[in-house]
C-alpha positions, -999 to 999 in steps of 0.1 A, spaced: 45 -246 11 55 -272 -16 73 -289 13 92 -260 28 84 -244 64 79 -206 56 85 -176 80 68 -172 116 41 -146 104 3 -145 116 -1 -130 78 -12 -149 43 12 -157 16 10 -155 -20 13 -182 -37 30 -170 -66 55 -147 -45 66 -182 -29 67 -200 -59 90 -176 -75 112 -173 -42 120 -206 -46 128 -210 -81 151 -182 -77 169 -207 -49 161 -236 -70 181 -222 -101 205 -203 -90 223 -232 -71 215 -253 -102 236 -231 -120 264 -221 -93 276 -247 -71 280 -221 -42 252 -194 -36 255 -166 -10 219 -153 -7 217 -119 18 188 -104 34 186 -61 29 156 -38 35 158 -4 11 142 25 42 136 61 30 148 88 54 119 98 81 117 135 65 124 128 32 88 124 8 90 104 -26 69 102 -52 46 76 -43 64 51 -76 87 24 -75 111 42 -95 140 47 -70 139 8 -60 144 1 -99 167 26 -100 190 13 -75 186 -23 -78 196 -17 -117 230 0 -107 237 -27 -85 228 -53 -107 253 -31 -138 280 -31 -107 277 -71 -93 278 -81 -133 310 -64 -144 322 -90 -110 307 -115 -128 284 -123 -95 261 -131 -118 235 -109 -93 194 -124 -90 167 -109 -68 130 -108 -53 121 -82 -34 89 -69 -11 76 -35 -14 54 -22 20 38 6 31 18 5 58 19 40 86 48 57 68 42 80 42 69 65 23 72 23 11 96 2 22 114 -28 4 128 -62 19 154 -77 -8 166 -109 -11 200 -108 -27 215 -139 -45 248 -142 -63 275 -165 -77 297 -179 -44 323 -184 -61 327 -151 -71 311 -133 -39 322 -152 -4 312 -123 19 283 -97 27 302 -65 34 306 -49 -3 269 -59 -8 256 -36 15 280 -3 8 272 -15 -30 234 -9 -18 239 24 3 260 42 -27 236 35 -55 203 44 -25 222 74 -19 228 85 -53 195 78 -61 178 98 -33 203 127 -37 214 126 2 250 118 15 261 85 16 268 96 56 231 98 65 218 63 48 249 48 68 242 64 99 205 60 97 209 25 84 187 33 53 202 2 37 191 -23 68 212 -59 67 180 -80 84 203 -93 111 181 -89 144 154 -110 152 118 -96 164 134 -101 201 165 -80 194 187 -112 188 211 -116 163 205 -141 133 222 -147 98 213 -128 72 232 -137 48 243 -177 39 261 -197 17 250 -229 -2 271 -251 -13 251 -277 -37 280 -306 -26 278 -304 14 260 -325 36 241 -295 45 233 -280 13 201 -288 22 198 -273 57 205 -243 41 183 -239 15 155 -242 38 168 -220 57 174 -196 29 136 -203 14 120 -195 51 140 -161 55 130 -151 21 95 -164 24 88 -133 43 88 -116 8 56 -137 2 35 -127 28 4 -101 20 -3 -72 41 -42 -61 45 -27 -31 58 -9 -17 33 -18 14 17 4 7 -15 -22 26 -42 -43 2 -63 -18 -3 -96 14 -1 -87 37 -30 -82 42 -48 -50 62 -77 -59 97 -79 -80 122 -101 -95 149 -100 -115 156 -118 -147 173 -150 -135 138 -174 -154 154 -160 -187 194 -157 -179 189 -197 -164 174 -204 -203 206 -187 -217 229 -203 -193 215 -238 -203 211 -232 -240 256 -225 -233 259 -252 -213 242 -272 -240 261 -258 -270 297 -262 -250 286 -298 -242 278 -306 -280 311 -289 -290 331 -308 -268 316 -341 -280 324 -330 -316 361 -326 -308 365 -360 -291 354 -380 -321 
């Protein structure tokens, strides 16, 4: 799609979904020269019902989003919502944030599992142990791959890994006949980062013209 090899799925893709996966890639490594980009799925516990609404996803992925910006991660998403023979959704995340702020995926994922846990009222024991807050790093065959990468705009294989990157998250594209989701509710998220990459450039711009001032 647009040049990039998407995910090994027999499924369709969205269009749109893809095309907003990868100007999530496309800007934020425009604005950061390192990206780190992780793969999460949000699971609800096997005996636990919710309401049918999106509302705990948002929830969460706000608090996360309040905790990764006071660390100045400057923190950007797309995300998946499925529901296909649980009685419950399911949501794959795609995770991206400032490198040079955020090097490593540990804090990401207990970031995740605190605010799901909070959210759903259980202990932050059982999404741990039931791996409610699932990092995406075993392959359909049980082998390991990454699931979480860093980009680097300046190395030779910058662009190795934002293909990489696009065809892990392309699996957020991809459209389910199966799913059950009810008729009207959202399927398909992302944060802000269209309208932060306008501020970030109208800085940039102003800083620039400033600087020009002072040197005449």
């Amino acid at each position: 799609f647009e040049g990039h090899e998407l995910c090994d799925t027999p499924h369709q893709f969205s269009k749109d979904y893809l095309r907003t996966i990868i100007d999530l890639v496309d800007i934020m490594t425009t604005r950061h020269s390192k990206v780190l980009v992780a793969r999460m799925d949000l699971r609800y516990p096997q005996e636990y019902q919710s309401n049918g609404s999106n509302q705990d996803f948002s929830s969460t992925m706000q608090a996360v989003c309040r905790d990764f910006s006071r660390k100045n991660y400057d923190p950007q998403y797309v995300a998946k919502r499925e529901q296909v023979t649980s009685s419950n959704p399911h949501y794959h995340i795609g995770i991206v944030l400032n490198g040079n702020k955020k090097r490593s995926i540990p804090d990401i994922r207990a970031t995740l599992e605190k605010h799901w846990a909070d959210q759903l009222g259980i202990p932050l024991e059982e999404v741990q142990a039931k791996e409610l807050v699932y990092p995406c790093n075993k392959a359909p065959d049980g082998t390991h791959r990454a699931s979480c990468r860093m980009i680097v705009r300046n190395d030779f294989n910058a662009g190795t890994q934002t293909d990489a990157t696009i065809k892990q998250l392309s699996y957020l594209g991809k459209i389910d006949e199966q799913d059950v989701t009810p008729k009207g509710v959202k399927k398909f998220f992302s944060s802000q980062f269209y309208k932060d990459y306008e501020k970030a450039m109208e800085k940039r711009k102003y800083w620039a013209e400033r600087r020009k001032q002072e040197t005449v």
